[in-house]
N, C-alpha and C positions, 0 to 999 in steps of 0.2 A: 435912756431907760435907767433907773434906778436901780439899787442891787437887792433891796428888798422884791421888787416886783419880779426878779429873775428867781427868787426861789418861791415867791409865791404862786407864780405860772406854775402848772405841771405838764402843760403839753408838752410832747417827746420833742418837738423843737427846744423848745426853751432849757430841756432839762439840759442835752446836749450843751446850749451855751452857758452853761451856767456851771456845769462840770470844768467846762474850758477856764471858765473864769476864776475858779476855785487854783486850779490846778496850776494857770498862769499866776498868780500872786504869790501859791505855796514854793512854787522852781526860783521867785524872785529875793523871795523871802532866805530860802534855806542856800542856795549859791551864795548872795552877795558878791562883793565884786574880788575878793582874792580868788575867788573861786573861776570867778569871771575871765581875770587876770591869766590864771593859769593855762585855764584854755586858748587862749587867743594864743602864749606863747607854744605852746606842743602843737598847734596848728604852723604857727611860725617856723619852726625848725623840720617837719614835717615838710612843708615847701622846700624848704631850703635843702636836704637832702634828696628828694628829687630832683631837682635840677643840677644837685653834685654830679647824680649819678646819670642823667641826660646827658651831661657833660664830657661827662669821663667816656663814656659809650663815643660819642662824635671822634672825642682824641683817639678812640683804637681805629674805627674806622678810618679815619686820615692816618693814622699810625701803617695801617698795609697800605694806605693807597704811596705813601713817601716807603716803604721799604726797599724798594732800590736805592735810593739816595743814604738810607742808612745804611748798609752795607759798603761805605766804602771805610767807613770806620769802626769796623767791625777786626778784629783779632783772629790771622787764620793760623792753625799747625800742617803744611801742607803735607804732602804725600812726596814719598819717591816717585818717580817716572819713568818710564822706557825712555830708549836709545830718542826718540821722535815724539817724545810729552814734552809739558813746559815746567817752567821751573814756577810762574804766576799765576795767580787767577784774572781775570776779564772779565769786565760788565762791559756789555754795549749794551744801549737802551734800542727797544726794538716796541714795534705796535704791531699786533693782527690783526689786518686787514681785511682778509676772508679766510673761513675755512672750507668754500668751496668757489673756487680752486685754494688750496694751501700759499699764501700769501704774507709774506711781511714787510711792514717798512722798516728802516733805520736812519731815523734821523740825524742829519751830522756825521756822513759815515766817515766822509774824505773833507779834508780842509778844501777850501779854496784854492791855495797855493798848491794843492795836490791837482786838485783840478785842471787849473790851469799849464801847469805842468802835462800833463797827462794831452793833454788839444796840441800844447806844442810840438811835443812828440811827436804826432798822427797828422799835423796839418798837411806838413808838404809831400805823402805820402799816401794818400789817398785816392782810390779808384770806386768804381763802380759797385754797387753791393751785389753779389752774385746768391744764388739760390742753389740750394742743393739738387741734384738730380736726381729724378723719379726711372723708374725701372725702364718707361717708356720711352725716356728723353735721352739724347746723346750727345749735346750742345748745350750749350747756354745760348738763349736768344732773348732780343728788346722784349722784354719784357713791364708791366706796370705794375705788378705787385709789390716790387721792393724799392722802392724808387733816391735812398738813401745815398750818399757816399761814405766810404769805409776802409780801414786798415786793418791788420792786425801786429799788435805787439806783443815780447815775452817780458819777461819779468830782468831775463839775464840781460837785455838792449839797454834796460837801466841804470849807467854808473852811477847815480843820485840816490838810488835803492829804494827811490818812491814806491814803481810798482812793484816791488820784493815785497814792500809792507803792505800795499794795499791787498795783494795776494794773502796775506798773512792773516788781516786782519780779516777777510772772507771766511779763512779758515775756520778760527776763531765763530766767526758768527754761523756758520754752516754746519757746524763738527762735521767737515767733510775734508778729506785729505787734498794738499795740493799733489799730490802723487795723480789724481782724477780729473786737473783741470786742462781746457782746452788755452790755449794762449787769447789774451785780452783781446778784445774786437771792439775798436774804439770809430763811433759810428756820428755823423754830420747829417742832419737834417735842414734843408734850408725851406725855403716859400712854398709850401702845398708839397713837401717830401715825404712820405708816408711808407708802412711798412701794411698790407693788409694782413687780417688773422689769419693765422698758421700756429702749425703747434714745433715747439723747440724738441722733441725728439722725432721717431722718424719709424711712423707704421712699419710694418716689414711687407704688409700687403702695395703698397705704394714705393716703396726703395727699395725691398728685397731683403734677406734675411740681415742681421744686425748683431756683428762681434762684443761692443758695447751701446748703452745706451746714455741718450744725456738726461740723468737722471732732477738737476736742478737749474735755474737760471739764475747769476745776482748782476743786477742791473744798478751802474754806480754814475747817476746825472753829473755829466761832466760841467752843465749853464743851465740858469734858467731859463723859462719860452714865456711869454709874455702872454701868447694864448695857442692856444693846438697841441700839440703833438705830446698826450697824453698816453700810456699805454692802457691798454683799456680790455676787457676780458668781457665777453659778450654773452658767454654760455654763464655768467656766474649763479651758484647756486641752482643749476641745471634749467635756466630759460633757454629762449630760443632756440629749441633743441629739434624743432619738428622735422628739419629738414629745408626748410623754405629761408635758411638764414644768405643774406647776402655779405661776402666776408670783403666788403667795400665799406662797411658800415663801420659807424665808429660810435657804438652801444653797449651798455654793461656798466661795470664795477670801473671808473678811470681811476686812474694815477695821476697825478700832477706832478711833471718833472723843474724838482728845484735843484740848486746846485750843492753836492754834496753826500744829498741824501742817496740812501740807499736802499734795494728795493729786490725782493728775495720772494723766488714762486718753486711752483715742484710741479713736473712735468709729469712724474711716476706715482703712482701707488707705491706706498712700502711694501707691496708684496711683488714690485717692477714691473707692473703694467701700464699702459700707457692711459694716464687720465685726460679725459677729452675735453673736460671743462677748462682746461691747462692752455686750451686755445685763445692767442691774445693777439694784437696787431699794437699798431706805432699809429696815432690818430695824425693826418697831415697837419703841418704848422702853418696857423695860420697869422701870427706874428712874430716876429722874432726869426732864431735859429738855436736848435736844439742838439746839444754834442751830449753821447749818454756812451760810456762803456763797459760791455758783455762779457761776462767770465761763464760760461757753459762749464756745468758739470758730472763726468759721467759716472755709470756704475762700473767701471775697469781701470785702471792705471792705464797711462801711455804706455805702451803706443795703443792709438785706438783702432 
C-alpha cells in the first residue's frame, strides 16, 4: 500500500496505521543512531550490575554457609577462667540430626588410631552385656534383648592418655562436666548382635526412685559395619507411638556407624524429665562387626 492511499483512507482502521506510520519514521528520524547508540549501552551496564549484584548475594550466602571454616582464622581476646575453664576455644564441626529426639552427629570425632587403641584395650576383657534391673527383677537371667559383648573402661586405665582426651574432647562438645560422667562402656557386636529399644535413663515407675539421672548419651564408633547394626530411634518425631510398637523392630531415624564419628542424643528434657522419644536400640549386624564406645551422662556428679 502506498502512503498516499494511507492518508487518503479515513476509516478508523487506516487512520490508526497511519498514525503508526507517521510516528515510526518521526522516532527514526529524531533518535538517529548516537541516540541509538546510547541506549543500547545504559541497557548494557544495566545488565551487568544485576548480575554484580546476583553475584555478590550468592558470595554471602556461601559466605555463612563456610563460616565455620572461617573462624579458625579469626583473632580471639580470650576471657579469664575459673579454677575448671580452659585457657582455648574449640570448633568441633557437628550436624543436627533430629530435633525430635535431640540428636547430633560429629563427624571425625576420634582418629583411627584412637579407635583402634580404644578395641585393644577392651578386647581381652570382655563379657556378657548385662541390663539394668527393674523393681521386679533380682537376677540377671539369658536373656535376648541385649545380645552384645562388653567392657567397661576409665579414663585413669589409660597411661597413653587416649581416653583422658577422648573424655575431654566430649566435654568440649557436650558443655557437660566430666565431674557427670559414667566410665566408657566399650561394646562388640558381632553376626546378628543386637541391642533392642530401650531408653538410656531409667523411669522411677519401673527401677524405682532415682538419686541421679542419665541425663545424655555420646556414642563414639569405634569400626565400621559393612551393613546393620545402625542405631536407630523408632518414636522419631513422635511416630509409632500408639502403643502397638514391637521394640524387636529396627525402624525410625538410623544412624550409620562409621569409624570415628561421633554421635550425641539426650535422654531428658531441660526441665529433667524423661523424654520417651529418647528411645533407641542397636539394629543387628548384618555384615561385618561393629565396636562403638558409651560415655552416659548424668544430671549429679559421682558418686551416682
Amino acid at each position: 500500500m502506498s502512503t498516499s492511499r494511507i492518508f487518503d483512507d479515513y476509516t478508523p482502521k487506516m487512520k490508526t496505521k497511519g498514525r503508526a506510520y507517521l510516528y515510526w519514521n518521526y522516532s527514526r528520524a529524531k533518535l538517529g543512531f548516537p541516540a541509538v547508540f546510547l541506549f543500547c549501552c545504559l541497557f548494557f551496564i544495566a545488565g551487568f550490575l544485576s548480575s554484580s549484584l546476583r553475584s555478590q548475594s550468592q558470595k554471602e550466602v556461601s559466605g555463612v554457609r563456610q563460616r565455620g571454616r572461617q573462624l579458625d582464622s579469626v583473632g580471639y581476646d580470650l576471657m579469664a577462667h575459673g579454677k575448671t575453664g580452659d585457657d582455648s576455644i574449640s570448633i568441633i564441626p557437628f550436624q543436627v540430626i533430629s530435633w525430635r529426639p535431640r540428636a547430633f552427629y560429629f563427624p571425625k570425632f576420634a582418629t583411627p588410631e584412637q579407635c583402634r587403641h580404644i578395641i585393644n584395650m577392651a578386647r581381652s576383657n570382655l563379657e556378657p552385656s548385662k541390663l539394668a534391673l527393674r523393681k521386679e527383677e533380682s537376677e540377671h537371667k539369658p536373656q535376648d534383648v541385649r545380645t552384645s559383648m562388653g567392657t567397661f573402661l576409665s579414663a585413669s586405665q589409660d597411661g597413653t592418655g587416649i581416653l583422658d582426651a577422648i573424655e575431654e574432647k566430649i566435654a568440649k562438645a557436650t558443655k557437660l562436666p566430666r565431674s557427670h560422667y559414667e566410665d566408657f562402656n566399650v561394646l562388640r557386636y558381632e553376626l546378628g548382635q543386637k541391642y533392642d529399644s530401650h531408653l538410656d535413663a531409667f523411669p522411677p515407675e519401673h527401677y524405682g526412685p532415682q538419686k541421679s539421672q542419665r541425663v545424655a548419651t555420646f556414642l563414639v564408633y569405634l569400626s565400621d559395619v559393612e551393613e546393620g547394626g545402625e542405631t536407630a530411634f523408632p518414636y522419631e518425631n513422635g511416630l509409632n507411638m500408639d502403643g502397638s510398637f514391637d521394640f524387636k523392630k529396627c525402624i525410625g531415624l538410623k544412624v550409620k556407624p562409621r569409624m570415628g564419628d561421633g554421635f550425641l542424643f539426650y535422654s531428658l528434657y531441660p526441665n529433667n524429665t524423661i523424654d520417651p522419644i529418647s528411645l533407641h536400640g542397636s539394629c543387628p549386624v548384618i555384615k561385618g562387626e561393629k565396636w562403638v564406645v558409651t560415655k552416659w551422662i548424668r544430671d549429679q556428679q559421682r558418686p551416682f
